[in-house]
C-alpha positions, -999 to +999 in steps of 0.1 A: -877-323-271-894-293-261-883-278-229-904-252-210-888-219-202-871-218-165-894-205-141-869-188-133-862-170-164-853-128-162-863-107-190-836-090-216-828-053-201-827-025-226-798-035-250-788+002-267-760+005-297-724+006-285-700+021-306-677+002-325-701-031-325-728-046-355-739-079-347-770-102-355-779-138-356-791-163-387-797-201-392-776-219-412-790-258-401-758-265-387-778-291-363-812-269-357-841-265-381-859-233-383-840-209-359-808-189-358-778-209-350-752-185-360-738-153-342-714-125-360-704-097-341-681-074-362-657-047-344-644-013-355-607-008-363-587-010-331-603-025-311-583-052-282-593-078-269-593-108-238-605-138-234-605-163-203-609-203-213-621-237-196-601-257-177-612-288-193-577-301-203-598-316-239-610-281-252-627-275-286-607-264-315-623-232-312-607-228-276-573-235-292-581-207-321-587-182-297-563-188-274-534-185-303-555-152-317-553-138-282-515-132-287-522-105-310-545-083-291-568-074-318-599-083-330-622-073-359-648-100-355-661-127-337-684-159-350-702-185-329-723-214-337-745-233-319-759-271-317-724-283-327-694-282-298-665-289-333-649-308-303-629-342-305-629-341-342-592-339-348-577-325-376-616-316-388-618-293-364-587-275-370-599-271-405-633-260-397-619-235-376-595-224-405-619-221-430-647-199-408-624-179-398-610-172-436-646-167-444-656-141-419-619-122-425-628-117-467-659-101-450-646-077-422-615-066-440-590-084-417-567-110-410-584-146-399-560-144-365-581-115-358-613-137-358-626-148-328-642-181-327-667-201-302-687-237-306-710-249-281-739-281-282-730-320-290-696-331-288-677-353-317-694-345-345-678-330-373-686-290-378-702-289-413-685-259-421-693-250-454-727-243-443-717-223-416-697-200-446-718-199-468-744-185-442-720-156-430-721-136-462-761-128-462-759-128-420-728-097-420-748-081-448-774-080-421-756-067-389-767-041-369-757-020-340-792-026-326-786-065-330-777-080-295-813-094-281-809-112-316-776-122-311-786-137-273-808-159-290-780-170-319-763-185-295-789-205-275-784-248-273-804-260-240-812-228-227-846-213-225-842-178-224-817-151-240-796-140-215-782-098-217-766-076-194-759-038-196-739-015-176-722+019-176-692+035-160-668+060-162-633+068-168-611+100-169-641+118-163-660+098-196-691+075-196-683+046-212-705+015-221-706-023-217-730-048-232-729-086-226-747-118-234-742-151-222-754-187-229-753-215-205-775-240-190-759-278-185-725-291-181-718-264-157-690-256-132-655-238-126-633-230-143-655-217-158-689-224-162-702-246-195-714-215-209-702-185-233-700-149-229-697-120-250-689-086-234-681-052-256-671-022-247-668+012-264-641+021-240-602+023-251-584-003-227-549-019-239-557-055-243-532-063-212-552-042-191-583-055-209-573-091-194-565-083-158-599-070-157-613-101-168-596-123-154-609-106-119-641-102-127-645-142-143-634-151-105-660-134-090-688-143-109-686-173-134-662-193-114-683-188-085-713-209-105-729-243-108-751-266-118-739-301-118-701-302-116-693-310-150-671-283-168-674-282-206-650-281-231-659-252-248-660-226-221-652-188-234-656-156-224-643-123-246-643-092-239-639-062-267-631-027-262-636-010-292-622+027-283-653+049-296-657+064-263-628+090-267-617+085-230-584+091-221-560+070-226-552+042-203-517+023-193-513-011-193-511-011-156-538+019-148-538+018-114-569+034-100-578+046-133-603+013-142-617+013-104-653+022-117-650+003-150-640-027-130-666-028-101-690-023-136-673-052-151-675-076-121-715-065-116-719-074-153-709-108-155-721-118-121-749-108-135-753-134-166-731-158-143-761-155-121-785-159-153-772-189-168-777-206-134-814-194-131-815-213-167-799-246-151-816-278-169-849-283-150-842-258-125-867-245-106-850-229-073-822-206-076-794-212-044-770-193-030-743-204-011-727-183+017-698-199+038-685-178+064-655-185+094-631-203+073-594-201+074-590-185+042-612-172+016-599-199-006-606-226+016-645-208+015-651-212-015-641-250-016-663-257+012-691-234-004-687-252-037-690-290-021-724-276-007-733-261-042-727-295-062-738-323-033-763-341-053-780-348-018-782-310-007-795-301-043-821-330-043-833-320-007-839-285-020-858-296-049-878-317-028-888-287-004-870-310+029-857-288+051-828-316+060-798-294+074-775-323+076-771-328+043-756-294+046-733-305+075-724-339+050-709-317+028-691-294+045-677-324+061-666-340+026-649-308+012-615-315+028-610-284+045-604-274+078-642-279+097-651-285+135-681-303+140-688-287+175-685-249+158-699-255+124-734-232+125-760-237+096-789-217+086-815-215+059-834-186+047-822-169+077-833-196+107-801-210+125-817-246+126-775-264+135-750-247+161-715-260+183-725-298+168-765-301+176-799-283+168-806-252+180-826-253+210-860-244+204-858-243+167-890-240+147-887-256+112-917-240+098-901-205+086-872-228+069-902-251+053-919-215+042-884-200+026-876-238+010-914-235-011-898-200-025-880-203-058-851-186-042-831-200-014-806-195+009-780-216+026-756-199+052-728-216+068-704-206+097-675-226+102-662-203+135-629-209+125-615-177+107-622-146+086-623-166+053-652-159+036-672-171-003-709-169-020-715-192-045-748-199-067-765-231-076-798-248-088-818-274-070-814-310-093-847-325-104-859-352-125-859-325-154-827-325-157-824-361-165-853-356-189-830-328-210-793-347-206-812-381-214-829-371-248-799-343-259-786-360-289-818-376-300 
């Protein structure tokens, strides 16, 4: 079916070369007719890597790949495919995996362990992986360091716009670069989202390094998304460093020394985080989700997250009805310390609810004025700590039923 772009959608930024990277995108009919389906990214010599999985306790074959890969803190290439997941195929999958990843080594020079893997679309149908090989000779033949809008779109299932991010930062004293794209639109929700993320860098980070950083900065941002619960089995994001930058060299435990790489890092994936739920199936409000007062930060986020995925809440903002207890219902249901006769809500900025009743005087119209925006936001107080959590989230209309109801046909 053909699904119009979110209205919602942000445009690619300027995506320059980074050092150490080629990538590009082809079609190989894996599930799609006449557009690319496969991504290669391939990585100059020494370059670490990290990588931060779903949760989903059935992940693809490709999740198990990479996690095993990860062990030797190298990698030379990377090769995604969309339109087919190559999950709950058994021993299929662990041969399709195999065999790609034997395909894209003979090409990059390298071992297969030091091929990085990712799947994403239908689930249970068996990866037809000879056609994804014999598509990667003619598609690394092709890569380019000026390849990643291409690659954003290689990697596209549901979604209806590339998504890219691009920051700098600097350590020792040297700029350093990182480029990311991300795809992601259903079947979202910690830990992590249903999407996948690719982030480079041309800075030199030891891969243990390399994964505390992304490990923080996947809390921040993709774990702080959602769209309708449900978290896929093929969630991945990598992150590369390929060392071309010539910065100093950095410890596995640097200290200070990554401060401005990781603040750079966090802003970056909130950043396509943020764009894959602006691309949530038939979205066409973007929420955020701040919960203030709580006894922890933890207990926060809990509270903002059973606000962010309340069907009734996310129906009532695609409906434009400024009904503040649904907000209340859900706070209620997210098992966490709450006070009725303390809990404050507020929308776009209006307290409409505070100490257990309507605020006296309150004028709905400004809320009904900031509910016709295509941006909203939903502020909660619980009064009851310092604990504090934003989360992001999409307003759930009929669209969405369209997409998820016609996917496989």
């Amino acid at each position: 079916m053909d699904i119009p772009v979110s209205p919602l959608r942000v445009d690619l930024p300027p995506l320059p070369p980074l050092k150490g990277v080629r990538l590009g995108a082809a079609a190989a009919g894996l599930r799609y007719q006449g557009r690319p389906d496969v991504m290669m990214m391939e990585f100059a010599p020494g370059t670490t890597v990290a990588g931060v999985f779903t949760s989903n306790k059935c992940p693809g074959a490709p999740v198990d790949w990479c996690r095993a890969s990860l062990k030797g803190e190298a990698a030379r290439a990377l090769v995604v495919n969309a339109g087919n997941a190559n999950v709950f195929t058994g021993r299929a999958g662990v041969v399709a995996c195999e065999a790609t990843a034997a395909a894209a080594a003979s090409l990059a020079g390298c071992k297969p362990s030091e091929v990085f893997l990712a799947s994403t679309g239908v689930i249970g149908q068996v990866l037809p992986h000879e056609k994804l090989a014999a598509a990667l000779p003619a598609l690394h033949a092709s890569l380019k360091e000026t390849g990643w809008a291409d690659a954003a779109r290689g990697i596209m299932t549901t979604d209806t716009f590339p998504k890219a991010a691009a920051r700098t930062a600097t350590i020792h004293g040297t700029k350093v670069t990182l480029l990311g794209i991300a795809k992601g639109s259903g079947m979202v929700a910690p830990d992590m989202a249903t999407m996948l993320s690719f982030v480079a860098t041309d800075a030199a980070i030891p891969a243990a390094a390399l994964q505390a950083a992304l490990r923080r900065g996947v809390e921040g941002s993709f774990n702080r998304t959602t769209v309708d619960s449900d978290t896929s089995t093929s969630d991945t994001v990598l992150l590369f460093a390929t060392g071309q930058a010539g910065n100093d060299r950095v410890g596995a435990f640097p200290g200070g020394a990554l401060d401005d790489f990781q603040a750079q890092l966090d802003a970056l994936l909130l950043d396509l985080a943020i764009q894959v739920v602006r691309d949530g199936e038939g979205a066409q409000k973007l929420v955020k989700v701040t919960v203030r007062g709580a006894v922890s930060d933890s207990s926060a986020k809990r509270v903002a997250m059973a606000i962010a995925n309340s069907p009734l809440v996310k129906t009532a903002i695609a409906g434009e009805d400024a009904n503040w207890g649904r907000i209340v219902m859900a706070v209620g249901k997210a098992g966490e310390p709450a006070d009725r006769d303390r809990l404050s809500v507020a929308v776009g900025g209006t307290w409409m609810a505070k100490d257990g009743g309507v605020v006296e005087g309150y004028d709905e119209a400004p809320v009904v004025e900031h509910m016709r925006g295509r941006e909203i936001d939903v502020e909660v107080d619980l009064n009851l700590g310092r604990g504090e959590s934003t989360v992001w989230t999409c307003d759930l209309t009929h669209g969405y039923i369209d997409i998820n109801g016609a996917y496989r046909s």
